[in-house]
N, C-alpha and C positions, 0 to 999 in steps of 0.2 A: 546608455542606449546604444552607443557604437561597438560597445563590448558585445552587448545582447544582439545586435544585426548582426556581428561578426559568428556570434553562436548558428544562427538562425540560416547565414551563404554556409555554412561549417556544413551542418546537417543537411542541406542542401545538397549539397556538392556529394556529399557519401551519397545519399541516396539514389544519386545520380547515375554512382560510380555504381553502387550496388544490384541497377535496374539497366542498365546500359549493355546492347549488344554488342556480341566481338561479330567484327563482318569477316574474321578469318574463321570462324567456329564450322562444324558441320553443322547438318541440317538438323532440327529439333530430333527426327524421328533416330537420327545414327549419332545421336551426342551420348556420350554414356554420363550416368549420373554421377555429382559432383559432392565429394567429401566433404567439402568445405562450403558453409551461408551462413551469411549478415543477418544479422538484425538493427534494430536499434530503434528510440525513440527523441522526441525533442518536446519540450515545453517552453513554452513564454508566458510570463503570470503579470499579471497586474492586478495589485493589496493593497487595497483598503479597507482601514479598521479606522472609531470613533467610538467614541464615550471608556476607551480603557480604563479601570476603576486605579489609577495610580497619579500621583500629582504630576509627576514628571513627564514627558509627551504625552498626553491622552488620547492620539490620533495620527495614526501612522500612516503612510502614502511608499509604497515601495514597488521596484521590476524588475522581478526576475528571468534569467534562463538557464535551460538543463540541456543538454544533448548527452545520451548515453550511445556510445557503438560497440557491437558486439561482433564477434565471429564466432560459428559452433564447425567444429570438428569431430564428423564421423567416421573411423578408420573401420572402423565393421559394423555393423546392423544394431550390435544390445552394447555400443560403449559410445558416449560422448564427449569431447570436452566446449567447455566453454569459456570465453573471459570476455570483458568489454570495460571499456572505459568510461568517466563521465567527468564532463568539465560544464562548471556552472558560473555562472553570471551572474549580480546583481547590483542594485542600487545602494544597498549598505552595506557595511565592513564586516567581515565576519567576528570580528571583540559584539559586535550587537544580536549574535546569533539567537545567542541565549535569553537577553530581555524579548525574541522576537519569539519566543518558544518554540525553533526549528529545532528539527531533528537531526540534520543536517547543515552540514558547512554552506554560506550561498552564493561563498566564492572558492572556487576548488577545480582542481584539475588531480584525480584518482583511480586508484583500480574499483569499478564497481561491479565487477564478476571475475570468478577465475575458481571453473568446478569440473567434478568428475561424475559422469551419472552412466549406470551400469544399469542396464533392464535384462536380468537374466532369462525373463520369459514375458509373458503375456500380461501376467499378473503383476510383477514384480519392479520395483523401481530402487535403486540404492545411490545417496549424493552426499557431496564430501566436497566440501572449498565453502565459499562467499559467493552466495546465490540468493534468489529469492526465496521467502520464507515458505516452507512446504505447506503450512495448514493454512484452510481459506477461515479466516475470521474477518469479521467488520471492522470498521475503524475506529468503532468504540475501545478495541482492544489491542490492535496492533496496525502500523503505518506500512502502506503497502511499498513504502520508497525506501523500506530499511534492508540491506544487505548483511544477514550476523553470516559468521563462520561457526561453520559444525557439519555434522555429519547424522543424515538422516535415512529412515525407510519408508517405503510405503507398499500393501501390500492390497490390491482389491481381491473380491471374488464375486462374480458373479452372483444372483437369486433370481431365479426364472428365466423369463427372455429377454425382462427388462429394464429390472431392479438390482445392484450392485450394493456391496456393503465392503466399506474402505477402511483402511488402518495407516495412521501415520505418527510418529516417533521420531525425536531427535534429540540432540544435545548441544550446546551454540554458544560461541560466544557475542553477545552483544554488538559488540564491533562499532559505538558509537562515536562522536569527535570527544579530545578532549583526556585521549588514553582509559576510555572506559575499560571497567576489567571485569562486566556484569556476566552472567551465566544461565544458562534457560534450557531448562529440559520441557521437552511439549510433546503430547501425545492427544490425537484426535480420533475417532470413532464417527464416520458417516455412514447410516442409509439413503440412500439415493433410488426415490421410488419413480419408475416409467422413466428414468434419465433419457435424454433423448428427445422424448415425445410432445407432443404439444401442449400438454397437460402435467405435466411431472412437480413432485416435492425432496425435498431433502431433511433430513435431522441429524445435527453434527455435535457431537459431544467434545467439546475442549477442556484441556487442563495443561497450562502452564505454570511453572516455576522458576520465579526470578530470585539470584541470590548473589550475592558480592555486587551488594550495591553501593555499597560507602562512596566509592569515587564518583562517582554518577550525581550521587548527591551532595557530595564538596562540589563537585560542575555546576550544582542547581540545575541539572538536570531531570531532575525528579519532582519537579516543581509542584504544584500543587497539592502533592499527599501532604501528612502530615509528619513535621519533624520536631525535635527537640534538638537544638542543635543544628549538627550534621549529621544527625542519628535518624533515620525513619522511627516509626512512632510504630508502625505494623511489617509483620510480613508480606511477600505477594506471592500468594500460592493461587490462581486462578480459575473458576470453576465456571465456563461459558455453556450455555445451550443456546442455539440457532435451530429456528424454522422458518423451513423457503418452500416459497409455493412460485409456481411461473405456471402461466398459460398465456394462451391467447384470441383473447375475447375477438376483435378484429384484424382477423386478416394477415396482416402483417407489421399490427402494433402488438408485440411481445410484454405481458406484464408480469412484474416479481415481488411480491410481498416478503417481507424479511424481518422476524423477528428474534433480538440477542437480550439473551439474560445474565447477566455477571453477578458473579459473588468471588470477593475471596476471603475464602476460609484462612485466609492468615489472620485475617484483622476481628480485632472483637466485637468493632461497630463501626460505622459508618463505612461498608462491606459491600454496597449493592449497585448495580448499573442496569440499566434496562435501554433498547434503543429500537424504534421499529421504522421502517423506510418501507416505499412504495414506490416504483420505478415503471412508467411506460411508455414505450420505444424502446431504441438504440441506437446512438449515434457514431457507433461503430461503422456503420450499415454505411454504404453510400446514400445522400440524400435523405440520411434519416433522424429524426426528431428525436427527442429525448426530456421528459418531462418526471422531475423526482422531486419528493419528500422525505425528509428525516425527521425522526425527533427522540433527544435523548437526553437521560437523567443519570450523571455518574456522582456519586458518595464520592467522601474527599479520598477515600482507602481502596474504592473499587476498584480501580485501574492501577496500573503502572505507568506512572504520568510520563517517562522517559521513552515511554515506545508505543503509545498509542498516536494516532492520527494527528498531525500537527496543521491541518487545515481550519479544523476549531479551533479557538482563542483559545478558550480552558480544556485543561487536559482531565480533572477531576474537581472536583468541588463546585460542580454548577450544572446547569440546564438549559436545553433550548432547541433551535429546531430552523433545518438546514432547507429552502425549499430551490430546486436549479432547474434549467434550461440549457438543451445541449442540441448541437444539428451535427451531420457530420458531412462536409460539403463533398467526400468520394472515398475509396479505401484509406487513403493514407491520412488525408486534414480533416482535422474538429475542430468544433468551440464548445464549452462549454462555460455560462455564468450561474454563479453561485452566490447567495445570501444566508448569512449567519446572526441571526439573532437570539443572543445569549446571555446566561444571566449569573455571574460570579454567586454562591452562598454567599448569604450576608453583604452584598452592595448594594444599592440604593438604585443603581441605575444599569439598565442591561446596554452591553457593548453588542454593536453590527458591524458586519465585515461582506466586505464583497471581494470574492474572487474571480476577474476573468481570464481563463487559461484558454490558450491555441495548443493545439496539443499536435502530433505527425507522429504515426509509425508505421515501421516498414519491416 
């Protein structure tokens, strides 16, 4: 806990630094604009999980924390760079990573950015280092916490006044703990109808490819697909479609319906994932509420159990259904709590998990 308050004055104090006026500066109106801005984020989590289908702890209690900082440098208008750091905290050792099915080390101090991104026009985007993953998928399929190396595009174009239709492509390496040496080519296809508007939907076509998984899965990091051995049992060639709908019925309660369909045409059978969520608020928002639903069915083969979302207990081979509460007390502080009740294939008894996360970004 004094490691995690020490995390917690950490991010503190940058934010501080990063929000803080120089009283030598000129006036706002004659400062000229500044190459160089921070970012960064913080997390503190409090895990609890009960009824784990395993003899050995069946009930975990753990506290974590995360501070990421970043700095982006822009020396002309279409070129950026980025990098930032993350040092994390917690209550167990990281030898327990992996019986904890993190994706992630949970005690670490690393590079967790360090990219190139070139916008040669209006349309156009090109990046190259260890950054966030280009394509927006759910967390049925991919963990938005995971940083691969590769190098990607992405290319919109306008339709109409209000409609866009996007293209995204890369090639990556995994970049997991543990010397993973996995590899992923991913190419996405968005329409994006009335973007913008108070009304608007989307439909995004994915396909991923994962391959040089062997070490991932001597890590047991691929945990719940199916092996023989050390040998995966299937391919993972990935075939996602998502449908998003967002309006807003009240005011200024924003809602998003979100539906994902998985297949991977690697595997012969046990191939499919489906997940749909309903979201209304944002507790992004200062002073704003946040009230969600999930629920999802992934086959033992559907996923890539080494890179999907590691807030669920099981990563493939089960079902269940995630319902949360979130406020967010001004720009920069939230909470949100979270309930997981889930159910292994073939266990007897479904495991619950509560997550509650303080969240800061700036």
């Amino acid at each position: 806990m004094r490691r995690i308050a020490g995390l917690m004055l950490l991010a503190l104090a940058s934010a501080s630094v990063f929000a803080a006026d120089d009283p030598f500066a000129t006036p706002l109106e004659e400062k000229p604009a500044s190459a160089w801005s921070w970012f960064g984020d913080l997390m503190l989590r409090y895990d609890r999980v009960t009824d784990i289908p395993r003899p050995v702890e069946p009930d975990i209690h753990a506290v974590f924390g995360r501070a990421r900082l970043g700095v982006l440098y822009d020396p002309i208008p279409t070129l950026e760079f980025g990098a930032a750091v993350k040092l994390a905290d917690a209550s167990i050792a990281n030898e327990e990573n992996r019986s904890y099915n993190l994706n992630e080390r949970a005690n670490d101090v690393a590079l967790d950015q360090a990219f190139v991104r070139w916008r040669p026009n209006d349309t156009t985007s090109l990046l190259a280092g260890k950054a966030v993953f280009p394509l927006e998928l759910s967390p049925m399929v991919w963990d938005s916490d995971l940083r691969p190396i590769g190098v990607s595009g992405q290319f919109a174009l306008p339709v109409g006044e209000f409609d866009r239709i996007g293209f995204t492509a890369g090639y990556f390496a995994g970049d997991l703990p543990y010397g993973d040496d996995s590899r992923i080519g991913a190419l996405q296809a968005a329409y994006r109808w009335r973007e913008g508007a108070a009304t608007s939907g989307a439909v995004l076509l994915s396909y991923l490819d994962f391959s040089d998984l062997q070490h991932a899965t001597l890590q047991g990091l691929t945990r719940t697909n199916r092996r023989i051995g050390t040998q995966l049992v299937s391919d993972y060639h990935l075939l996602d479609l998502q449908l998003v709908g967002r309006m807003h019925p009240w005011n200024e309660w924003p809602l998003e319906i979100r539906v994902d369909l998985l297949r991977n045409v690697g595997a012969d059978d046990l191939r499919d994932g489906a997940r749909g969520s309903i979201v209304l608020g944002d507790r992004l928002q200062p002073h704003g509420w946040e009230f969600g639903f999930a629920a999802q069915r992934i086959q033992r083969d559907a996923a890539m159990a080494a890179f999907n979302s590691d807030d669920w207990w099981f990563h493939s081979f089960a079902h269940g259904v995630m319902p949360w509460i979130g406020y967010g007390f001004n720009a920069t502080w939230s909470l949100r709590v979270a309930g997981f009740h889930e159910q292994r294939d073939a266990a007897k008894v479904y495991t619950d998990r509560l997550l509650v996360d303080v969240n800061a970004r700036w």
